[in-house]
Steps between C-alpha positions, in 0.01 A plus 500: 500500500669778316491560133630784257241714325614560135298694308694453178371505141580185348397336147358156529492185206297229588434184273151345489486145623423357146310717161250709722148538229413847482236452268387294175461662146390381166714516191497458068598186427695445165162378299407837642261344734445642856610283808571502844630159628512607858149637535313324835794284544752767644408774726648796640684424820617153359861369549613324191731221686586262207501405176486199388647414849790664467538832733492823378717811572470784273251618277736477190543110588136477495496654150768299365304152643168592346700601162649155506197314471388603190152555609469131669245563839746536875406408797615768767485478878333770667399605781181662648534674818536207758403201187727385210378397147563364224380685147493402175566777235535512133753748342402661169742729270450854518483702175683818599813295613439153366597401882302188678323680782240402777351854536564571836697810650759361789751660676787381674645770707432786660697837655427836663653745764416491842676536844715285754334484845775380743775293505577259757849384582550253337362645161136397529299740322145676471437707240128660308275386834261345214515240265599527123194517293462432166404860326260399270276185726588652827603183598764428782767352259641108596888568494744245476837740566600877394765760614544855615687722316639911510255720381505869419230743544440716196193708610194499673151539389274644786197356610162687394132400636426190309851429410795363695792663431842265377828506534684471137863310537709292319633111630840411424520121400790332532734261781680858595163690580353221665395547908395166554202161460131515515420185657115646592161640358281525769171747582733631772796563222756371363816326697821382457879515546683857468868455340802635650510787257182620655562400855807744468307799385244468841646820716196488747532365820227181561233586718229345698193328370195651571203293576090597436407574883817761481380663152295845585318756305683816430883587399727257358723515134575332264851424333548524129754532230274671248722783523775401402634448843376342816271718718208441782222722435179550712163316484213514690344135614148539463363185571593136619318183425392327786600124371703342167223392286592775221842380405709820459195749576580504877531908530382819360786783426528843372785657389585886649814563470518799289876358279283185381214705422697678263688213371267264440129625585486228796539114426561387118597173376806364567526634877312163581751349805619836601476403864330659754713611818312594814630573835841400433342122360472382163104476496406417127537607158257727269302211196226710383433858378135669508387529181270826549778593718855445465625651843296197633567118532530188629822313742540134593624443843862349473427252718286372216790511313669321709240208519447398134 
């Protein structure tokens, strides 16, 4: 099986399957009392499904549903990891805004920049080599759909000990930017379709896959377009995990090659999916930087990419 290494900076938009609860909050009331309506009844981590049975698909709908009511109690659908619920909640008018509100903060979508993996022929995709988490629970976010999209790197901020460094970049919304459909959130990244806009930009030739017992400590590179432009730079392989158990964990790396160094002080965010090419075979892609040191980090083997 052959598959092209890509290695290209990409912005991603995913949309959270149903109002994901980031956390609870109390609020004035208009008889300047204190409440919080949603206090032990939602939690953080919580889909919000329903309301009132009906399905919900923006936060802004949600808003305008709870403001219709007038303060009469909903009923919304949720779910709880695996279970799904049913929850009773009263909404009471705020005093800042004289808006109906349940006290909860929700969010319904999510974006960052990462990096494409491969591409397959027929416009398969793996991109980040990890999951989309939400930033503030940590949580591997429940998707229901998003899209890639051209990004542009502004600057990088090098990695120090104790912080990672970041890439800073700006996503271009919009039908003509877009690359193609996030179908995918997995702990192994995310996956999808690639459009033919992007499929016409891929240069590099597809190469072989290469499989754990092939994967060895020492030189390897990986590709990146942190640059600016598409280049391979050198690694070191430090370690391999002897079994799968660790989701995207499955090597040790260290950058040396002295261009990256310079560039970007080893492995910030946003290189996460820049694959890893080793003896002519597309072994993996980098997920993880050190945070005491950011030449160091973590690689999923591809062909736990390819297995989600």
């Amino acid at each position: 099986q052959k598959i092209t290494p890509s290695g290209e900076v990409i912005g991603v938009y995913v949309e959270t399957d149903g109002l994901f609860v980031l956390d609870t909050d109390q609020f004035t009331g208009e008889n300047s009392m204190e409440y919080a309506p949603s206090k032990n009844k939602l939690y953080r981590g919580d889909y919000i499904k329903k309301i009132d049975g009906k399905d919900i698909v923006s936060k802004k709908q949600f808003i305008e549903k709870i403001n219709q009511g007038q303060g009469e109690s909903v009923i919304l659908t949720v779910q709880r990891k695996a279970k799904m619920m049913q929850i009773k909640i009263k909404p009471e008018r705020s005093k800042t805004d004289h808006m109906y509100k349940i006290g909860t903060w929700i969010r319904d979508n999510t974006q960052g920049i990462g990096t494409m993996t491969y591409v397959c022929a027929n416009g398969a995709f793996g991109a980040l080599g990890h999951g989309i988490s939400d930033g503030d629970t940590g949580l591997l976010v429940q998707t229901s759909g998003g899209e890639l999209y051209d990004t542009e790197i502004l600057g990088v901020e090098k990695g120090s000990f104790g912080k990672p460094g970041v890439m800073s970049g700006v996503i271009y919304y919009g039908n003509q930017s877009r690359l193609g459909s996030v179908e995918a959130n997995t702990d192994q990244g995310i996956f999808g379709m690639a459009n033919p806009r992007f499929l016409s930009r891929v240069k590099n030739p597809a190469i072989p896959i290469g499989y754990r017992q092939e994967v060895k400590k020492g030189r390897a590179c990986i590709r990146s377009s942190v640059s600016g432009e598409l280049k391979d730079y050198e690694i070191e392989i430090q370690k391999i995990a002897p079994s799968s158990n660790r989701h995207n964990k499955d090597m040790v790396i260290r950058v040396t090659d002295p261009e990256l160094l310079s560039l970007t002080g080893g492995i910030v965010q946003g290189m996460s999916g820049s694959p890893i090419i080793q003896n002519g075979k597309l072994i993996g892609a980098v997920t993880h930087v050190f945070i005491q040191d950011s030449t160091r980090g973590y690689g999923i083997l591809v062909e736990n990419m390819l297995g989600h």
